[in-house]
N, C-alpha and C positions, 0 to 999 in steps of 0.2 A: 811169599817173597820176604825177602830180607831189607829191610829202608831205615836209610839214615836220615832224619829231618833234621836241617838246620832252620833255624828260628823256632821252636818247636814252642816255645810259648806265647807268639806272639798271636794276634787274630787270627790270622791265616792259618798259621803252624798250628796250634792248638785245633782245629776243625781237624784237618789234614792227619795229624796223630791218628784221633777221635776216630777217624774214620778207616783209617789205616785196618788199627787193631778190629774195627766193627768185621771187617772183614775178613780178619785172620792172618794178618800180616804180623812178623814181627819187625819191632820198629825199633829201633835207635835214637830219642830223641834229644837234640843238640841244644843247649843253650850255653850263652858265655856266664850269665850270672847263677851258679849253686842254690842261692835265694831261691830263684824263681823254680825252682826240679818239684815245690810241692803242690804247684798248678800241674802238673803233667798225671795222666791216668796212670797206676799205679802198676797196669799192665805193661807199661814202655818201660823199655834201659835208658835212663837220663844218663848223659855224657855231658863232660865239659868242651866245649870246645869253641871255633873260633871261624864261619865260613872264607873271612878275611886271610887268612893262612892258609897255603896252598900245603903246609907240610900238616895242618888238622883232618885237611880235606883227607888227603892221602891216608891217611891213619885212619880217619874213620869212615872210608869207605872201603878199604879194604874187606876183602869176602862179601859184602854186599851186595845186593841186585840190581841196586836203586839207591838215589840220591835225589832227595827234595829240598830247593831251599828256595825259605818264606821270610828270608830276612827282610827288616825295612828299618832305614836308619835315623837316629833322633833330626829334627830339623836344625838344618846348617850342617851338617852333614851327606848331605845327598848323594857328594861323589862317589863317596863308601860306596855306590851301588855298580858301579864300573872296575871298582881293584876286588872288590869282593868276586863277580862273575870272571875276571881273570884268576882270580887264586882259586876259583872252584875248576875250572878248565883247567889248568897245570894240574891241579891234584888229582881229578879223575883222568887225567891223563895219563897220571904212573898208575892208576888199577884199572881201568876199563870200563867202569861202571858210569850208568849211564845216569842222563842227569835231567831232573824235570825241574826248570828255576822257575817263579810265579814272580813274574817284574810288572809292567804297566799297562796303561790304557794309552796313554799319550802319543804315540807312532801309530794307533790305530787309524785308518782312512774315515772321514765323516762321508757315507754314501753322499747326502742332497749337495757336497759343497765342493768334497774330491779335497780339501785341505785335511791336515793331521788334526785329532782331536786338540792337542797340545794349543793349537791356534785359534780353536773355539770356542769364546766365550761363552757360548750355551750350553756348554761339557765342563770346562776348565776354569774356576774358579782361580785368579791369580795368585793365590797361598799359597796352589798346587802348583804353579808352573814350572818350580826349581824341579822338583820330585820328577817332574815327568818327561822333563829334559834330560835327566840322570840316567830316568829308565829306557829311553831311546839311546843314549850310548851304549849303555849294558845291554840292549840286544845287539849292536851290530859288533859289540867286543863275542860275543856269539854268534854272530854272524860271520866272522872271519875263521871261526873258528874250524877246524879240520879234524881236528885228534878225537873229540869226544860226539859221543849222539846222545847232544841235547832237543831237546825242547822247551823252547818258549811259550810258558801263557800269559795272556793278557785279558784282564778283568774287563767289565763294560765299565762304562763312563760310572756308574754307580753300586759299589762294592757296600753291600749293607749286612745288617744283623737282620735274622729271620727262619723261617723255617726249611729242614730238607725235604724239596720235594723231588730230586732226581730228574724233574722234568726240565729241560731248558734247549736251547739250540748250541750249535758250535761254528764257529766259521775260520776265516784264515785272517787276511792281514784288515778288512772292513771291518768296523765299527757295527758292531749288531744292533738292531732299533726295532722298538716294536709298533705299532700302527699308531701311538701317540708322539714318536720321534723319543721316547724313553731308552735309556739303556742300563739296565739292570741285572741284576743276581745276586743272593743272596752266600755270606762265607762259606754257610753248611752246603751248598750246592757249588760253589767254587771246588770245595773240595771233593764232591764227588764225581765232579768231570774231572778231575787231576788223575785220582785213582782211576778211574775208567782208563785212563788213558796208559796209566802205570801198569794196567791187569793184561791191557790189549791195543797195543801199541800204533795211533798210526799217523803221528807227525816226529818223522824223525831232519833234526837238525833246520825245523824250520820252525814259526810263531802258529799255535791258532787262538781264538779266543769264545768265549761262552758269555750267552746272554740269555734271557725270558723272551 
């Protein structure tokens, strides 16, 4: 397959690449800073570009298969994550190309309480609440959406550094938990339930999300 990553060096993005190429993909990967192209595997095409602009999106998804984007924006910035998922919907909308965005945990459902994580302080540390507010608009700006087949995921309440073990569960709009009320995964395993999903498609224009 042919994939263009935008955020391509950030936590996310940089797995996501990694893992892309492990499997024989070629990738396109996006950053807005030049700087940062010599974190990127030497096997990706770095690009300049901007997920924010629906006229970058368009450009560089043209002839593509796929479109991933792991942006996440500096703090006090949050909204960015709303005009961004509109300017990637307009752009893959003049090529067709489909779109896997990795946005939040926050809209996720807490099975024992049936409230959104976003309002659980046993999930939701108050630092995070801007960020996760953000990423519940940016799904339902995807959620209105018609023209493109996206996909939403959404990480477990704990997005950590660690090993890939391929092993994890996946679910829909629930909060995944494990028998100690944990909800976890590790980036390197974020991203290869992403590509899983990129190889062999099966949530089209709705959220699911991945946990241990």
């Amino acid at each position: 397959m042919r994939i263009t990553v935008f955020g391509a060096t950030g936590s996310v993005g940089r797995h996501v690449v990694t893992e892309a190429l492990e499997r024989g993909h070629h990738v396109t990967a996006v950053a807005r800073d030049t700087a940062r192209f010599a974190e990127l595997p030497a096997a990706a095409t770095a690009r300049t570009g901007n997920a924010a602009n629906a006229d970058d999106v368009a450009a560089l998804s043209a002839g593509q298969d796929l479109v991933i984007s792991a942006t996440r924006p500096a703090p006090g910035s949050e909204r960015d994550l709303v005009t961004t998922a509109e300017a990637l919907l307009d752009g893959l909308a003049r090529t067709g190309v489909r779109l896997l965005l990795v946005g939040g945990a926050g809209s996720l459902i807490v099975p024992d309480t049936g409230c959104h994580l976003v309002d659980d302080p046993r999930y939701m540390p108050a630092a995070y609440r801007d960020i996760a507010l953000a990423c519940g608009d940016q799904l339902e700006v995807c959620r209105t959406d018609t023209a493109v087949d996206w996909t939403y995921l959404s990480p477990p309440a704990q997005l950590e550094p660690g090993e890939r073990t391929g092993r994890f569960r996946l679910g829909g709009d629930e909060l995944l938990v494990d028998a100690a009320g944990d909800s976890r995964v590790s980036v390197a395993d974020l991203a290869v339930a992403l590509l899983n999903e990129a190889e062999r498609p099966r949530h089209h224009r709705t959220r699911f999300t991945v946990a241990y």
